[in-house]
One Martini backbone bead per residue (centre of mass of N, CA, C, O) as a GRO file, in nm:
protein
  118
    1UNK     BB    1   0.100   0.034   0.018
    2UNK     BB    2   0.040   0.392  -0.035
    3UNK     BB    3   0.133   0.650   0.113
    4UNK     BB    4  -0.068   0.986   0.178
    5UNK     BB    5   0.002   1.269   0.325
    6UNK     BB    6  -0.053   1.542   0.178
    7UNK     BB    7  -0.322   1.591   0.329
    8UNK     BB    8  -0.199   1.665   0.627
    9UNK     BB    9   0.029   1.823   0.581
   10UNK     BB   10  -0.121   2.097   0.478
   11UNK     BB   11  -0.329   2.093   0.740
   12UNK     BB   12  -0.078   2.090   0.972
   13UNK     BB   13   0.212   1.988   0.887
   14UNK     BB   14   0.451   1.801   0.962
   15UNK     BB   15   0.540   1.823   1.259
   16UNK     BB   16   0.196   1.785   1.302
   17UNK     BB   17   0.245   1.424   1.199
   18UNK     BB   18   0.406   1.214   1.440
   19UNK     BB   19   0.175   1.086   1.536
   20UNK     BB   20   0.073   0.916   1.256
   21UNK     BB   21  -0.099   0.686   1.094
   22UNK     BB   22  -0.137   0.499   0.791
   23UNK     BB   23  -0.434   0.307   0.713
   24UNK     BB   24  -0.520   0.414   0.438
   25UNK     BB   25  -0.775   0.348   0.189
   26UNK     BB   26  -1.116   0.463   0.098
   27UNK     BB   27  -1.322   0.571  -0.142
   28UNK     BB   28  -1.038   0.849  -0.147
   29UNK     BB   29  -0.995   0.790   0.186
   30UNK     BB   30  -0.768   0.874   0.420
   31UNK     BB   31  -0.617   0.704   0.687
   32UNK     BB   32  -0.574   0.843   1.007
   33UNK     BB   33  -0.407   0.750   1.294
   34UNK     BB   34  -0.324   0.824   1.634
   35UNK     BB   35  -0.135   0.678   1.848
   36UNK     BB   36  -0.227   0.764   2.124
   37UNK     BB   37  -0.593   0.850   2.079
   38UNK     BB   38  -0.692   0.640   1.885
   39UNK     BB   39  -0.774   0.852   1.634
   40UNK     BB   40  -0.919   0.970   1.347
   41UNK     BB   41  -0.811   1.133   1.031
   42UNK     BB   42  -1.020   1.210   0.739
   43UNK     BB   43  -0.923   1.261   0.414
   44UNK     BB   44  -0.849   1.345   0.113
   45UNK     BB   45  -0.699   1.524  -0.142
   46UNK     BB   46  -0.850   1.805  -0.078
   47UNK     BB   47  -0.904   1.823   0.242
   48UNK     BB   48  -1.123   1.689   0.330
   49UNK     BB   49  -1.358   1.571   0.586
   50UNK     BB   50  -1.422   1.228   0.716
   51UNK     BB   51  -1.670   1.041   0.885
   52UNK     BB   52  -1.769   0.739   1.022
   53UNK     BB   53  -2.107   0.531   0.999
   54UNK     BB   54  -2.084   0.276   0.880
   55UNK     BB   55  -2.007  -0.002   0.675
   56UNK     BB   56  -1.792   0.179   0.508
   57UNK     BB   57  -1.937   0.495   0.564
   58UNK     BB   58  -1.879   0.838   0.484
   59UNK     BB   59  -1.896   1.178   0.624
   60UNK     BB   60  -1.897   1.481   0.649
   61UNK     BB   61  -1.692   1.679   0.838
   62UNK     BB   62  -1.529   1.906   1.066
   63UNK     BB   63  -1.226   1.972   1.081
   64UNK     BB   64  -1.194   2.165   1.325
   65UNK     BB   65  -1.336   2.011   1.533
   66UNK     BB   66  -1.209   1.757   1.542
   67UNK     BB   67  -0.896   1.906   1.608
   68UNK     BB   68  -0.970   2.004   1.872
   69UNK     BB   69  -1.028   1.751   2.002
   70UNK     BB   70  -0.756   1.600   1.963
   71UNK     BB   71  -0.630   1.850   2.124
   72UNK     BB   72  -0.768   1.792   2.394
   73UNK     BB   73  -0.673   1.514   2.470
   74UNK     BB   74  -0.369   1.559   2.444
   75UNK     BB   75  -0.356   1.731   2.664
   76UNK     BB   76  -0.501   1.493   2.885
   77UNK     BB   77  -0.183   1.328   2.786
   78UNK     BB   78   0.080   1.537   2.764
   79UNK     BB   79   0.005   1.634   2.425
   80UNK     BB   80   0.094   1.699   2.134
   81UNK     BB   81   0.137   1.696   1.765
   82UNK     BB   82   0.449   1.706   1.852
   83UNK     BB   83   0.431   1.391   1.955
   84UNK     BB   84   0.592   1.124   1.922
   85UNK     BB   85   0.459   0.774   1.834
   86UNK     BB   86   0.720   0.615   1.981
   87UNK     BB   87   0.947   0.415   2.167
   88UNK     BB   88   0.948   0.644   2.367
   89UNK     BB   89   0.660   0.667   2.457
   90UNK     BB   90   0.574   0.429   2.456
   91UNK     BB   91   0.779   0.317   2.713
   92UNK     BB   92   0.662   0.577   2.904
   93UNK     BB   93   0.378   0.446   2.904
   94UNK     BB   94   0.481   0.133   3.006
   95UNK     BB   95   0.576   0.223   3.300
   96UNK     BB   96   0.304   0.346   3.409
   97UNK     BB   97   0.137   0.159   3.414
   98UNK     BB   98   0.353  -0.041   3.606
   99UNK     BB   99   0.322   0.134   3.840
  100UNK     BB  100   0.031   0.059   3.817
  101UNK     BB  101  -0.068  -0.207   4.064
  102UNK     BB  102  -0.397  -0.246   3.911
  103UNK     BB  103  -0.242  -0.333   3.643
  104UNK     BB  104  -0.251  -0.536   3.367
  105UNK     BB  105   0.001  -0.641   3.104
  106UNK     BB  106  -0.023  -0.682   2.775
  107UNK     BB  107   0.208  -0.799   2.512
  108UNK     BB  108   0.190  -0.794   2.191
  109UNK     BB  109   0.451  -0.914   1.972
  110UNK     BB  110   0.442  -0.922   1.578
  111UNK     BB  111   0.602  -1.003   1.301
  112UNK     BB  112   0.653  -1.087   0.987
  113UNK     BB  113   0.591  -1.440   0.969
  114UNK     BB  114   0.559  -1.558   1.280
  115UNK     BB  115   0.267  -1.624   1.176
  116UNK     BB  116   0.086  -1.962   1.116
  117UNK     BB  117  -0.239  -2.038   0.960
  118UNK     BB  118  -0.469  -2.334   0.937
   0.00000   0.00000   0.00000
């Protein structure tokens, strides 16, 4: 799958796309996925926004709604739009969790090729 920024990046600037996976392409809508607020951003390529309304069909969103809501998500979990989604961010979120010892942490963590399904 080929990813296509350049409609997030447009419009947050490349800086402020460092928390984004692209999960790929619908119908001509890029998915924007957040790593931190496990939130999306759906745009497609001339930045229009649209919003999963189920069943596989999306409908026009608010695009500055949407940016406030993840935006202020972030902030109280004291991350801003240019906090890397990277192993370090996961490290120190994960560090926290088990210092809270009333959770239980369960990692699973697999690469391409390991896992075999007959």
């Amino acid at each position: 799958m080929e990813t296509n920024w350049k409609p997030l990046e447009n419009l947050l600037g490349r800086k402020r796309c460092v928390g984004f996976m692209y999960m790929g392409r619908v119908n001509g809508i890029n998915l924007y996925k957040h790593g931190i607020t496990r939130t999306y951003l759906n745009l497609d390529d001339e930045g229009n926004c649209y919003i999963g309304t189920g069943s596989g069909c999306y409908g026009l969103a608010d695009f500055e709604f949407d940016l406030k809501k993840l935006e202020e998500t972030l902030k109280g979990l004291h991350a801003t739009l240019q906090t890397p989604y990277d192993d370090v961010f996961i490290r120190t979120k994960t560090r926290g969790i088990r210092a809270v010892r009333h959770f239980l942490l369960l990692t699973v963590q697999s690469e391409p090729g390991d896992l075999k399904i007959h």
